[in-house]
N, C-alpha and C positions, 0 to 999 in steps of 0.2 A: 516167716516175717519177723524182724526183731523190733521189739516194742520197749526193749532200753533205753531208758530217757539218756537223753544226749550230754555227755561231759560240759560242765560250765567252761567257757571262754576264760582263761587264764590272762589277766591285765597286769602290767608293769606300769606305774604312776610317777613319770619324772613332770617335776613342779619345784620350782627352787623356795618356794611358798608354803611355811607348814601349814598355812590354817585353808588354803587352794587343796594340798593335797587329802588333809581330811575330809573335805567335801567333798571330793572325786572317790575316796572310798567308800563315801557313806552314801553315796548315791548308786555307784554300781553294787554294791553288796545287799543295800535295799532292793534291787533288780533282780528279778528270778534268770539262772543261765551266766553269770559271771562269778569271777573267782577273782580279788584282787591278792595277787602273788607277789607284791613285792613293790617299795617306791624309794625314790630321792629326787635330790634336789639337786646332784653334778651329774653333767652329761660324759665325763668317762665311768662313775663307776654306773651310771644304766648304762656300760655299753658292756660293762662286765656281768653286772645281773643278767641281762637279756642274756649271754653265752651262757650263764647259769642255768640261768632257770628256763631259758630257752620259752617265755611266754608268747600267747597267741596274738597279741596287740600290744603294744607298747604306745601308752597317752604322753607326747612329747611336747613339750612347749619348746618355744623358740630361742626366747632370751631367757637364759640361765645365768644368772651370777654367776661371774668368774674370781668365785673367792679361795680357788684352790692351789696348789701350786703350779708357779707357772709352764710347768712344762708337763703339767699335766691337765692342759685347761680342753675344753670341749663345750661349744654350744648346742645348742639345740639342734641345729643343719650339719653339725659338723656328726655329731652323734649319731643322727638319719642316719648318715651315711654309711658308718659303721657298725650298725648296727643290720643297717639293708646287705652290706657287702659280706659283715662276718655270720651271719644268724641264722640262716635260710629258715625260711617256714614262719619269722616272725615277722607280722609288718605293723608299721608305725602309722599312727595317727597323731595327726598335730593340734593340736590343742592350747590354743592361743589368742590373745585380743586384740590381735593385729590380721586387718584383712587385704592392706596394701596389696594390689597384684604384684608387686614384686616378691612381698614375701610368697604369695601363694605362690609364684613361677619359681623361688629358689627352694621352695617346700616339695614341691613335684619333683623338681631335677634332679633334690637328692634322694629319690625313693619313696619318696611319704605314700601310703596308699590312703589319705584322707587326711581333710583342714577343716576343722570346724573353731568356733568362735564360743569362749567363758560366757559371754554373753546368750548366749542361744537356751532352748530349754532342750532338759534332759534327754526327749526323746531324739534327738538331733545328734547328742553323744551317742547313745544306745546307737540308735542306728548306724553310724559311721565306724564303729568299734565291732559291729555284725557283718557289716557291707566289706571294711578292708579284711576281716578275718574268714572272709568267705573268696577270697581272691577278688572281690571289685573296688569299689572306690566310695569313702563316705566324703561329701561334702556339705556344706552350708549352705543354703541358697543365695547367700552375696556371695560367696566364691566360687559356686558354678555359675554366677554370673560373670566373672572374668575370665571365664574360661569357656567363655559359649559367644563369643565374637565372632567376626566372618571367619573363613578361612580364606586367607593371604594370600598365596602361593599359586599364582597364577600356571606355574607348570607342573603342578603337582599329578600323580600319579593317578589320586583320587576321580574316578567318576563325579557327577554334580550330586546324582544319588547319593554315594559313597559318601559324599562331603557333608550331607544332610543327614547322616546316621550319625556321624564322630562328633557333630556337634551336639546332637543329641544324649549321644553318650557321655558327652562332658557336663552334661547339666543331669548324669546320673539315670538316666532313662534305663530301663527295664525292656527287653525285649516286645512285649505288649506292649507298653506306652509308644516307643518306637513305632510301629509297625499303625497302630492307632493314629499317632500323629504324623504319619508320612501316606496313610490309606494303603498298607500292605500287608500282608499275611504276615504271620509270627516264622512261619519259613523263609519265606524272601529275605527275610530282614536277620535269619542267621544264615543266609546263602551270602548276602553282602557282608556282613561279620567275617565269614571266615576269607573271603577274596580282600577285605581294606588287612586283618591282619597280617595275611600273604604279601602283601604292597607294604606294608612299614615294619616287616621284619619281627612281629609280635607277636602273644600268647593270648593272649586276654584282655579283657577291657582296661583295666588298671594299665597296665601296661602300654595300650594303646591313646590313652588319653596322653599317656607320658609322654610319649614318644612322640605325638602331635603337638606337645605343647614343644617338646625339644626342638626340635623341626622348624617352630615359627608358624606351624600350621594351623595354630588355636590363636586368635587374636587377643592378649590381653588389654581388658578396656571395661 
């Protein structure tokens, strides 16, 4: 049995805001298990660090001053992107004061594996910065509220069951809580995980919430 305490969570801090981003490292650094590795304020050079430093979370906000040169400008969604596409192993969480479902839906579609709100308290960061760095999804409870609508799609692939998990899972449910809130064993409810995965071409929960919201199959509202 190996009893080595676990390597701190490695954070990248893009914040176009110096006196935001000092509070994001004095708050995770105060926190037992992270390690803040590195921050700015342009979303091309975090897309350079993240290749650097190759960090376990990268905290992105959305709107970044675009005070840099123009042809080398980069926002916050443009960055996700690049960052999801060039970085493997790294995922972004967004970190923003904007909770418009639209941002949230253009925050998912480019990768984000979590949206949480400046506004919220810290343990809401901690978590969402644990949850995407463990391959799932951190959210805010107003943004898994836009993303926990019916499901649409009248001819969707999805069983009525099936359809009551993914919604679940977009409001962040945990296999137990699932299975609690639908009156079904913790097996049933990774037997329909792995058959809705198989039905929308996916790996995991993160990925399935995405791919649902892509789809049209998550009702934002």
């Amino acid at each position: 049995m190996n009893d080595s305490p676990r390597a701190p969570l490695r954070v990248l801090i893009v914040d176009d805001h110096t006196v935001v981003r000092a509070g994001l490292r004095a708050l995770l650094t105060g926190e037992p298990g992270f390690d803040v590795v590195g921050e700015t304020g342009d979303g091309a050079e975090a897309v350079r660090l993240a290749a650097r430093l190759r960090p376990d979370v990268v905290l992105m906000d959305l709107r970044l001053t675009l005070d840099t040169d123009p042809g080398d400008r980069l926002n916050g969604l443009d960055a996700t992107r690049r960052i999801v596409a060039g970085t493997p192993g790294t995922r972004v969480v967004v970190l923003t004061s904007y909770s418009g479902q639209g941002d949230v839906l253009r925050a998912m579609e480019a990768g984000a594996r979590g949206y949480i709100l400046k506004a919220g308290p810290p343990e809401e960061l901690f978590r969402a910065v644990r949850a995407a760095a463990a391959g799932g999804m951190g959210l805010a409870p107003e943004v898994a509220g836009h993303l926990a609508g019916p499901l649409a799609d009248p001819g969707t692939v999805l069983s009525e069951r099936e359809i009551q998990v993914v919604r679940l899972l977009a409001r962040g449910g945990s296999n137990r809580s699932i299975a609690a809130a639908l009156h079904l064993t913790e097996a049933t409810v990774k037997t329909h995980l792995v058959r809705i995965y198989r039905k929308l071409g996916t790996e995991n929960r993160a990925s399935t919430v995405s791919e649902a919201v892509r789809r049209g199959l998550l009702e934002l509202g």
